[in-house]
N, C-alpha and C positions, 0 to 999 in steps of 0.2 A: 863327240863331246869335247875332244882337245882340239877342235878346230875353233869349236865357238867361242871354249877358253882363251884361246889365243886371238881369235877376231873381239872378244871384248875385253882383253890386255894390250890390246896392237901397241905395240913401244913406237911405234913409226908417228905416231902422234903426239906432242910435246904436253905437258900437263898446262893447266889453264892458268898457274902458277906464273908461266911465261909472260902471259898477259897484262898483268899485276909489274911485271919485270920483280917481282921476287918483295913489290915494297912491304913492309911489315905495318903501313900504318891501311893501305889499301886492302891491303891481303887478310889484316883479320878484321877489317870495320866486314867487307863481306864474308866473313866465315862467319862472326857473330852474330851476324844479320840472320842470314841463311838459318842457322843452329836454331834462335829463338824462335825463327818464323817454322823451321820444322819440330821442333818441340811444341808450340803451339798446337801446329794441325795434328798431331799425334795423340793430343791430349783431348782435343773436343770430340771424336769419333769417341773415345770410350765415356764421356759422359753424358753424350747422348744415348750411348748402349745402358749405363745407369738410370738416366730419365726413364728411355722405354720400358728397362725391368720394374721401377717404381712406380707409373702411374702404366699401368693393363688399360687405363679406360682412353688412352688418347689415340682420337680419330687418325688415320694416314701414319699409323707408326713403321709400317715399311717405308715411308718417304725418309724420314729421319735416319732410319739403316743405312739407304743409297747414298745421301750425304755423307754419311759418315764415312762409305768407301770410298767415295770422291775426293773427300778431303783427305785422307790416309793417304791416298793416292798422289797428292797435290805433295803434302810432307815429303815423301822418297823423294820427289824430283828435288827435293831443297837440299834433302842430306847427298843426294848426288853430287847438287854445284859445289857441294864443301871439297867429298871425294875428288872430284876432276882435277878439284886445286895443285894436288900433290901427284895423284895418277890420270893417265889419259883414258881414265872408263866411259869415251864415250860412247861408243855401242849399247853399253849396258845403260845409261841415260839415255841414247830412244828409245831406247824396249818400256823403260820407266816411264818415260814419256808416250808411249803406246798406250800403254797400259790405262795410265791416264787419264787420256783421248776417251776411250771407249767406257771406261766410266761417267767420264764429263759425260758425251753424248746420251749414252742410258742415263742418266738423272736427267738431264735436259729434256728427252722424251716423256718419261714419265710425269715429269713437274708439269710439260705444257697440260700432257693429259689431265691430270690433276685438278687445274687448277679450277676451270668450271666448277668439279662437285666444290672446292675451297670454298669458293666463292656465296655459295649455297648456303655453307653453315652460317648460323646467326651468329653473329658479333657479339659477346661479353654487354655491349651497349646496347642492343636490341633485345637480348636476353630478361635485361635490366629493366627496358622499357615495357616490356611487355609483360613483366612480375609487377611495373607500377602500375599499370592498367589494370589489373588483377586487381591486386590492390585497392586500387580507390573506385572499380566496380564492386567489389566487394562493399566496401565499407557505402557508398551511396546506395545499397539494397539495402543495408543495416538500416540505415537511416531513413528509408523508403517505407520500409516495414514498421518501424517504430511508429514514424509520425502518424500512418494510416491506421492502423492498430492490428497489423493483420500478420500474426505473425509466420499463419499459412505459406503466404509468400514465399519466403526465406527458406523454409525446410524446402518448397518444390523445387526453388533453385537449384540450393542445395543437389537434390534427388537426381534432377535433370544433367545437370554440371558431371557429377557421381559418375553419368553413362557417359557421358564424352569425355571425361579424363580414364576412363578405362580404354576407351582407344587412344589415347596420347599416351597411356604408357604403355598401349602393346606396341604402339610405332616406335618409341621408345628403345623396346627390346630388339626389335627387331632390328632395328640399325644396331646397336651393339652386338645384335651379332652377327651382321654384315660387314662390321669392323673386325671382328672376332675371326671371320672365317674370310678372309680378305684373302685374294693371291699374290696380293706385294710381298711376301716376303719370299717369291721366285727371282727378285732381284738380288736379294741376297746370295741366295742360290748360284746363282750368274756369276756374282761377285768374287764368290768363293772358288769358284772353278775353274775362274780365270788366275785369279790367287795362285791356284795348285800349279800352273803353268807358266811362271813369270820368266822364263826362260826358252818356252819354246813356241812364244803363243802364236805365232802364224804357224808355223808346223798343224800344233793340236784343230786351229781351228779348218784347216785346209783340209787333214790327214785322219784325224782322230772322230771316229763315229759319235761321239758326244758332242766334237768339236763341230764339227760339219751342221750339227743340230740346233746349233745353237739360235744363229739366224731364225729359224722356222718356231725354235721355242720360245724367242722374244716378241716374233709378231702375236702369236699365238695367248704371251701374257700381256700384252696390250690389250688384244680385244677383248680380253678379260677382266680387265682393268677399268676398258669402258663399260661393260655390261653391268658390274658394281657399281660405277659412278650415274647411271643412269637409273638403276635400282634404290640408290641414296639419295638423287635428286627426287625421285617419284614419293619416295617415303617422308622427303623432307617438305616436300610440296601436301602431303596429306597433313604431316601434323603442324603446318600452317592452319592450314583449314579446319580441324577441329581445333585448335585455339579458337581462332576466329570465329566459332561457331559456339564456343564457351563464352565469348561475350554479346553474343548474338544472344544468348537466352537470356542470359543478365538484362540485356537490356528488353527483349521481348515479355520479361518475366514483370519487369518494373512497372509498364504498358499494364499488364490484369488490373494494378490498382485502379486504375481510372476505366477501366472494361473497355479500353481502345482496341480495335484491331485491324491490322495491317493486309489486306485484300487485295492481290492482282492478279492479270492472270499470268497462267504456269501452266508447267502441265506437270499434273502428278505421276503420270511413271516415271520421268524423269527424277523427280523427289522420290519415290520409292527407291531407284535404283540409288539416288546419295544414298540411302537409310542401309542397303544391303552393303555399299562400301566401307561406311562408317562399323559395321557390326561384323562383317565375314571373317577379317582375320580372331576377333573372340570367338566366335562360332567355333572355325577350325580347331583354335586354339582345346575347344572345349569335344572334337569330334563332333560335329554339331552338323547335319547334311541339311542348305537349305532349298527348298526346291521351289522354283517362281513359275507361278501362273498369273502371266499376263494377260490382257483384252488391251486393243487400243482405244485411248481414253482424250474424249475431246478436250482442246483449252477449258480450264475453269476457274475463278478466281481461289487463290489462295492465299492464305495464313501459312506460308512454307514452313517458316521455325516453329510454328504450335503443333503442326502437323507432323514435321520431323519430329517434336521434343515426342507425342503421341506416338510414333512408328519404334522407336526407339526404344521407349519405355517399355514399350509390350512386347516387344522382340527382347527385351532383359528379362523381361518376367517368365517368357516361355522359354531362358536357357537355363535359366534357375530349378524352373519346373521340371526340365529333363535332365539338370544336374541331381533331382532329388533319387533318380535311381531308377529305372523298368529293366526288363528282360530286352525290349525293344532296341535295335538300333534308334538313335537318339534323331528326330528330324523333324525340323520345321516346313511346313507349307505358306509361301507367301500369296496369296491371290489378288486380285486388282482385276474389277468387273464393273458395269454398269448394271443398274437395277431396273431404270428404265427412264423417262426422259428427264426426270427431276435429278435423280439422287448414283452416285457412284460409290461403290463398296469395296472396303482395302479389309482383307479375312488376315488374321495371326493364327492358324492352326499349328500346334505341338501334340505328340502322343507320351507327352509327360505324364506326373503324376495326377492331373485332375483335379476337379473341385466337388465336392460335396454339395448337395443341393440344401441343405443349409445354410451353406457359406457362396453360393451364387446371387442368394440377392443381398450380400452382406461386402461384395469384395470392392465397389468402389466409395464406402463411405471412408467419409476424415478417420485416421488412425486403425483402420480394419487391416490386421496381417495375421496371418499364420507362421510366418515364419520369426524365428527365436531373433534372430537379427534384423527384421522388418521393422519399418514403423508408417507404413498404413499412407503416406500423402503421395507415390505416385499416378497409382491409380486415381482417387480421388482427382487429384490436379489435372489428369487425360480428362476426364470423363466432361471437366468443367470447360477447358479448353475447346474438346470438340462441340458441347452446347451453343458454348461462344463465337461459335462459326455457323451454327445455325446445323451440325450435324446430330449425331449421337454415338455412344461407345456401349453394346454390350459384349454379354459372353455366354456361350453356351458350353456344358461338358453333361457327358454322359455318366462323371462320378467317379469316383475315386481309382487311379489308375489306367485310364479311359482319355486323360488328354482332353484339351480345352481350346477352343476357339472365339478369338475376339474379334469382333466386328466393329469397323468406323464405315460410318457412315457420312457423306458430305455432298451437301447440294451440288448439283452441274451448275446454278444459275444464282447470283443476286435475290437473294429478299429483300422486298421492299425496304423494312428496315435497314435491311444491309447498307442498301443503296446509300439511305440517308447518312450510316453510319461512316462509308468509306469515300463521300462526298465530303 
């Protein structure tokens, strides 16, 4: 220990003072330089620890920690050149200067990592744009519905809208709490540990079994790093998509006034499987098991957004139904079969609570619900939708705690009509 003291007091080195030749006007323009510029850096590392403790909701707040150590870092080396002036500490100025280093490069790794998922999030201005789109899709269905006189319309929107912003805000949560539960603040960790060592840090990292570990713990919290940012980008790419898919009904919904529809072909398992991605994470959310029975299903033209708004719907209605309560594990059956050479059949089976057979041929009329917070136009709206494609929508249940099964129905082929209509 009095060796190092003495290698980083070595008198054999003249103070930097020398260099200056002692002037008083050069000697303090850089002391003062130095002082403000380390006063500075000393200051924004703790207001960015401020920011982070006041806003919990901002994305990549372990990035702002590393900076903040980077920059702490950057300060010492400035109240160093002050110190040097008067004493020959430089030994102790490359250790500072180490120390430094190895911060710079961990922020610089990190950040490049970073920067992809940054790049991802939507901009304040995109944010913006797309609450004005909203917006004046909104208000152009007001208006759509007024002039026609229907104000049916509106509420299915509405309805439809309802199920796709339940998954924009489970995507939502679920990035916050992939924010939440982030491993960036293992850089901190790093930071601190090298902190505890400002004296011996090639020793600890050569010598010392934490030290030695380090290396392997920093690749280790990279690839971790990337596995979250590829998790944020997947999540931020979904709730694109049901945005996108929120104005897709708007405007598919706008299309019923004039009884238009939009026919090509597709292949529906493909559209069933959007339907399960759009809905799985609520499911789980809800313990919800959904089990797919598939058949392979030829090209056939589709209505994909009436179809999805139809999959969707009923896939809400039967988690509702098994939120009402059974003795049963809670689970949905999805099927997708052909019937025979006409017509192809997508079943919603739940072992929920059931329907009454009074209330079986009551449950797609305008404003028919059971439930205290219902109001009766999803179904209704399915039922018309899939007419309007030339299919049909029922349901069958065995009755009360017995669980209920919806059936669509959808031609494999063009009706004549069709023809003419999507000519």
């Amino acid at each position: 220990m009095n060796d190092l003291l003495a290698l980083l007091t070595d008198k054999r080195f003249m103070p930097h003072g020398h260099c200056y030749m002692w002037r008083p006007d050069l000697l303090w323009t850089n002391v003062i330089a130095d002082g403000l510029i380390a006063l500075s850096y000393v200051t924004i590392p703790f207001t960015l620890l401020y920011f982070i403790h006041k806003r919990k909701d901002v994305p990549f707040d372990w990035m702002l920690a590393a900076f903040g150590v980077f920059i702490l870092a950057c300060g010492t080396s400035h109240v160093m050149e002050i110190l040097t002036i008067w004493q020959p500490y430089y030994w102790l100025m490359a250790l500072v200067k180490v120390i430094t280093a190895i911060a710079s490069v961990i922020t610089a790794i990190l950040l490049v990592r970073l920067v992809p998922a940054a790049l991802k999030i939507p901009s304040p201005q995109q944010l913006a744009k797309v609450n004005d789109e909203l917006r004046e899709a909104q208000a152009e269905l007001v208006t759509t519905a007024r002039r026609a006189g229907m104000a049916e319309i509106a509420t299915n929107v509405l309805h439809n809208v309802g199920n796709v912003l339940n998954s924009v805000n489970v995507s939502a949560q679920v990035l916050y709490e992939k924010v939440h539960t982030s491993k960036g603040p293992g850089v901190a960790k790093v930071a601190q540990l090298m902190k505890e060592h400002p004296d011996d840090l090639g020793d600890f990292i050569s010598s010392d079994p934490k030290g030695r570990a380090l290396p392997d713990y920093l690749d280790k919290l990279a690839d971790a790093l990337a596995v979250e940012q590829q998790g944020m980008i997947a999540e931020l790419a979904q709730l694109t998509r049901r945005i996108d898919h929120i104005k897709e009904i708007v405007a598919t919904q706008q299309s019923y006034a004039g009884n238009a529809s939009v026919l090509e072909p597709g292949s529906l398992r493909e559209l069933v499987e959007d339907v399960v991605r759009i809905c799985d994470v609520s499911l789980a959310r809800h313990h919800i098991t959904l089990i797919k029975e598939f058949s392979d299903i030829p090209q056939m033209p589709l209505d994909k957004h009436r179809v999805l708004q139809i999959l969707v719907n009923l896939i809400n209605n039967a988690k509702q139904a098994l939120d009402a309560g059974t003795n049963r594990p809670p689970q949905i059956i999805l099927r997708l079969k052909t019937i025979d050479d006409e017509r192809v059949r997508v079943e919603i089976e739940d072992n929920g609570e059931g329907i009454s057979q009074d209330n079986l041929a009551r449950v797609f009329e305008h404003g028919f619900t059971t439930r205290v917070d219902g109001h009766g136009f999803g179904l209704h709206s399915c039922i018309l939708a899939a007419h309007e494609m030339g299919g049909d929508l029922t349901v069958q249940s065995a009755g009360p705690g017995r669980g209920a099964v919806f059936i669509l129905e959808l031609p494999l082929a063009l009706a004549p009509s069709q023809h003419a209509a999507s000519g």
